[in-house]
C-alpha positions as CSV (number, residue, x, y, z in Angstrom):
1,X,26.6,79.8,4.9
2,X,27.7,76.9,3.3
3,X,26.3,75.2,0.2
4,X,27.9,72.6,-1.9
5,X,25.7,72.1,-4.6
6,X,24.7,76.2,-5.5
7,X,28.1,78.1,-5.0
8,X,26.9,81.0,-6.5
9,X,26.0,81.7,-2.6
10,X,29.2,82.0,-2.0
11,X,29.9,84.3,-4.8
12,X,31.2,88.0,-3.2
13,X,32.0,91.5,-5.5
14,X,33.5,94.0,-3.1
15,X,34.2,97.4,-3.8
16,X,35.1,100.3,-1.5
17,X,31.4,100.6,0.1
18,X,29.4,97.8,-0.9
19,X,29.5,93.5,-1.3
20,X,27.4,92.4,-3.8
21,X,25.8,88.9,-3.4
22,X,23.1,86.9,-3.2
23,X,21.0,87.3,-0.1
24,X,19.6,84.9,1.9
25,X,15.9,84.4,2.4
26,X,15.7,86.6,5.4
27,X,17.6,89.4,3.6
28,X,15.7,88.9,0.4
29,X,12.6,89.8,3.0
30,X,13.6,93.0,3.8
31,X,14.9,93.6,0.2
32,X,11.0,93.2,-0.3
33,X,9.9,95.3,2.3
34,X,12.2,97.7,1.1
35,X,10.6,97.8,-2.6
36,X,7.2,98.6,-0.4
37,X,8.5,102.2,0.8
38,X,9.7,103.1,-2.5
39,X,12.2,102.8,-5.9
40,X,11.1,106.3,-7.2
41,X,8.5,108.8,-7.5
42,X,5.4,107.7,-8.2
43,X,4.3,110.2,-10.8
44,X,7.6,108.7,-13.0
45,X,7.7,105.5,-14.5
46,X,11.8,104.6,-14.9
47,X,10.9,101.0,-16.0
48,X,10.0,99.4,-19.0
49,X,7.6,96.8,-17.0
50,X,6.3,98.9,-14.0
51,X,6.3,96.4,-11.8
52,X,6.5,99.4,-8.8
53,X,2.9,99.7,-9.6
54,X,1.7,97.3,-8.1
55,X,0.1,97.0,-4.1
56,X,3.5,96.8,-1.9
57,X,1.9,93.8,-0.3
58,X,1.8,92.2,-4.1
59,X,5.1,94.1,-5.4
60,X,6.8,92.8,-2.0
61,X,5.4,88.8,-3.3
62,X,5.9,88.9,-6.6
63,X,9.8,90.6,-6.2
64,X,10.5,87.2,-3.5
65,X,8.8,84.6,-6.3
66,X,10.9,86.3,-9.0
67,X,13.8,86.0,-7.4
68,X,13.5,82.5,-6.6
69,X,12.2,81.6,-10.3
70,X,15.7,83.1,-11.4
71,X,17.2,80.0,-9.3
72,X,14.8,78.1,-10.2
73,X,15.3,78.4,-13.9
74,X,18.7,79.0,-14.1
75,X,21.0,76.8,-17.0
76,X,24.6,77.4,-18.1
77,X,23.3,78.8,-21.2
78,X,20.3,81.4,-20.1
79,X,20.9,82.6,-15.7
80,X,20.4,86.1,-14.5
81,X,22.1,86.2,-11.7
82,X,20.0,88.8,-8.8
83,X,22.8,89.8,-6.7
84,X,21.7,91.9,-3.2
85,X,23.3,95.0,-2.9
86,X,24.5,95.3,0.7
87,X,25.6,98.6,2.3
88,X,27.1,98.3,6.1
89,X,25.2,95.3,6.0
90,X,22.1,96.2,5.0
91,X,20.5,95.0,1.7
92,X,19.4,98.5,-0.2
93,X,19.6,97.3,-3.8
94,X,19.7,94.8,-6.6
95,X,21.9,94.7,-9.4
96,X,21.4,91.7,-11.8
97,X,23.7,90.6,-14.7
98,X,22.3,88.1,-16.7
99,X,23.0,86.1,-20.1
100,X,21.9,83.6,-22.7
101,X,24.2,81.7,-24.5
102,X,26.9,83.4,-23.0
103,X,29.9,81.1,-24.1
104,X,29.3,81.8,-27.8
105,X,28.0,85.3,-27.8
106,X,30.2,86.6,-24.4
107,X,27.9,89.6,-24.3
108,X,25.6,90.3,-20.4
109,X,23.0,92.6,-20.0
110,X,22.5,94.6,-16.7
111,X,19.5,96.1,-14.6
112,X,19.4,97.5,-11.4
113,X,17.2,98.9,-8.6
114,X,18.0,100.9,-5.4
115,X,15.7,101.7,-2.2
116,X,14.3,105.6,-2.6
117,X,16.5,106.3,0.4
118,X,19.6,104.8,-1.3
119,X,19.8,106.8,-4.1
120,X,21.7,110.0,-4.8
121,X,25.1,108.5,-3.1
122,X,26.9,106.6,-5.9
123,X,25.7,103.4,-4.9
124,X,24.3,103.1,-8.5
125,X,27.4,103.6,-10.1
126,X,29.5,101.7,-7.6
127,X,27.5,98.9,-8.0
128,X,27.1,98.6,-11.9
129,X,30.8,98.9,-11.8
130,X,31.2,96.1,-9.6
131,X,28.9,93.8,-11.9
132,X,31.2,94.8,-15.1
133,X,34.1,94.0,-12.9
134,X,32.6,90.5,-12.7
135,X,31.6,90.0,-16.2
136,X,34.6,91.5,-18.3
137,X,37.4,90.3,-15.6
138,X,35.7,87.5,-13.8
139,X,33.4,86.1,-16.7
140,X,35.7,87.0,-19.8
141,X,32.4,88.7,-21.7
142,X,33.2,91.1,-24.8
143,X,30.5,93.5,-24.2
144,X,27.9,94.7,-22.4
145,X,24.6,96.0,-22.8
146,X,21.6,97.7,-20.7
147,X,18.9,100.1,-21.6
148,X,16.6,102.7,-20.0
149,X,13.5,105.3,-20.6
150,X,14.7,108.0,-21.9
151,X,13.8,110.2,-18.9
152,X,15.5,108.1,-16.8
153,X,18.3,110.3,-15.9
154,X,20.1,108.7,-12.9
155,X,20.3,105.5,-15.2
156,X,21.9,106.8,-18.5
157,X,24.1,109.3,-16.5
158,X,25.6,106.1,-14.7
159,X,25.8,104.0,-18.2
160,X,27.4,107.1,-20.2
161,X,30.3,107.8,-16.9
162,X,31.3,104.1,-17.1
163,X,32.0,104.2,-20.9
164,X,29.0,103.1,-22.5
165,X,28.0,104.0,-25.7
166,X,24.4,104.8,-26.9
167,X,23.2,101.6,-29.3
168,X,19.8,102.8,-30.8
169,X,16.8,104.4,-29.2
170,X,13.3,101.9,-29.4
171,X,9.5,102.7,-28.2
172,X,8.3,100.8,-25.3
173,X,4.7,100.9,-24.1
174,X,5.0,102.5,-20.2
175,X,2.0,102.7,-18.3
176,X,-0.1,102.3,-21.5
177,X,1.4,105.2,-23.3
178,X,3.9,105.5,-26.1
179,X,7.7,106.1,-24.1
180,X,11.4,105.8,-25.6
181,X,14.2,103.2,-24.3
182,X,17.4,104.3,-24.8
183,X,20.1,101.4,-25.6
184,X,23.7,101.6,-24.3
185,X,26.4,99.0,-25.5
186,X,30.1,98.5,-23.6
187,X,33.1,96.9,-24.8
188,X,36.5,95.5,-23.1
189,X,38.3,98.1,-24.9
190,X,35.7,101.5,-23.4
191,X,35.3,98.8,-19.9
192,X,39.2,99.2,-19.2
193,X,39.3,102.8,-20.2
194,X,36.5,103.8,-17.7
195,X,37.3,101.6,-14.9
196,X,38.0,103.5,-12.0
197,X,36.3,102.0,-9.0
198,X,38.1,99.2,-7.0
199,X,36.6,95.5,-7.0
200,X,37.2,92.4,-5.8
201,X,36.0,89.3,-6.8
202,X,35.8,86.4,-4.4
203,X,34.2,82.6,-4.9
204,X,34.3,82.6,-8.5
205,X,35.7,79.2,-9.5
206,X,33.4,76.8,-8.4
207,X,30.7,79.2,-9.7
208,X,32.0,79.0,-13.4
209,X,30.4,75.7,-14.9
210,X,27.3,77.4,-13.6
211,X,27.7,80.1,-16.0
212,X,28.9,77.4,-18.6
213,X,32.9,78.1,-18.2
């Protein structure tokens, strides 16, 4: 697919396993249908807004509208940037990277999501690597930042392996009760140290006044 005026479509991050991108609307259907069978155990809350609590017929909706209000809203100076995780061709994931007032503050803040079945492989790791690959080499950013509930163990075991250090510890209101996020930060310097995992970066150029370079 071809598309002169967006080229963030044709924006690719490779690594050994997985190409991260955006997915078309058919793919960001089964993405959606894939948040319906499950991100985690439903006794566990891992996210700060629990938006896995809602009817899958609604969390399937509301995950397609906020991706295209993402688009939708998007500036050179505040994007997030929803990329589809694809394994063998299948979309199992997302991992977003997403800034505000990026050419002045060169900083990017990371979430993610994987499919129930996904998880336990790497893919989480894989992936958040290739998103730093695309914001420290790709992007030129400084640092980078993401946060998680405390008991979310998957998440901070992936943050702490690629290098990032813990940046404070603030409550958050989950599922009405009183929870804990912890706050990781990454810089260039701890990026290049931990950088193990292969990526390539395809498509970039015309994508860069889009992200105000």
């Amino acid at each position: 697919m071809s598309v002169t005026h967006w080229p963030l479509f044709q924006l690719r991050a490779r690594t050994p396993r997985l190409e991260l991108r955006l997915p078309t609307i058919e793919e960001l259907d089964a993405l959606a249908q894939l948040s319906t069978e499950g991100v985690h155990d439903p006794g566990q809350m891992p996210f700060a807004v629990p938006w896995t609590d809602r009817p899958p017929a609604e969390r399937a909706r509301s995950l397609m509208q906020f991706h295209w209000g993402q688009m939708a809203n998007w500036t050179p100076e505040d994007w997030n940037l929803q990329l589809g995780v694809f394994l063998d061709d299948r979309i199992v994931g997302v991992q977003g990277i997403s800034a505000g007032d990026f050419v002045i503050l060169r900083e990017v803040s990371t979430g993610s999501w994987l499919g129930r079945r996904h998880q336990g492989q790497g893919i989480g790791t894989e992936m958040r690597a290739a998103a730093l690959e695309l914001a420290f080499s790709g992007l030129g950013a400084e640092s980078a930042v993401t946060a998680a509930l405390t008991d979310n163990v998957a998440s901070t075991a992936i943050s702490r392996k690629l290098g990032y250090r813990p940046n404070g510890i603030v409550r958050a209101r989950v599922r009405d009760t009183l929870g804990y996020e912890q706050r990781f930060a990454l810089d260039r310097d701890r990026w290049q140290q931990h950088r193990t995992v292969p990526v390539q970066i395809d498509g970039l150029e015309p994508c860069l006044p889009h992200f105000g370079l």
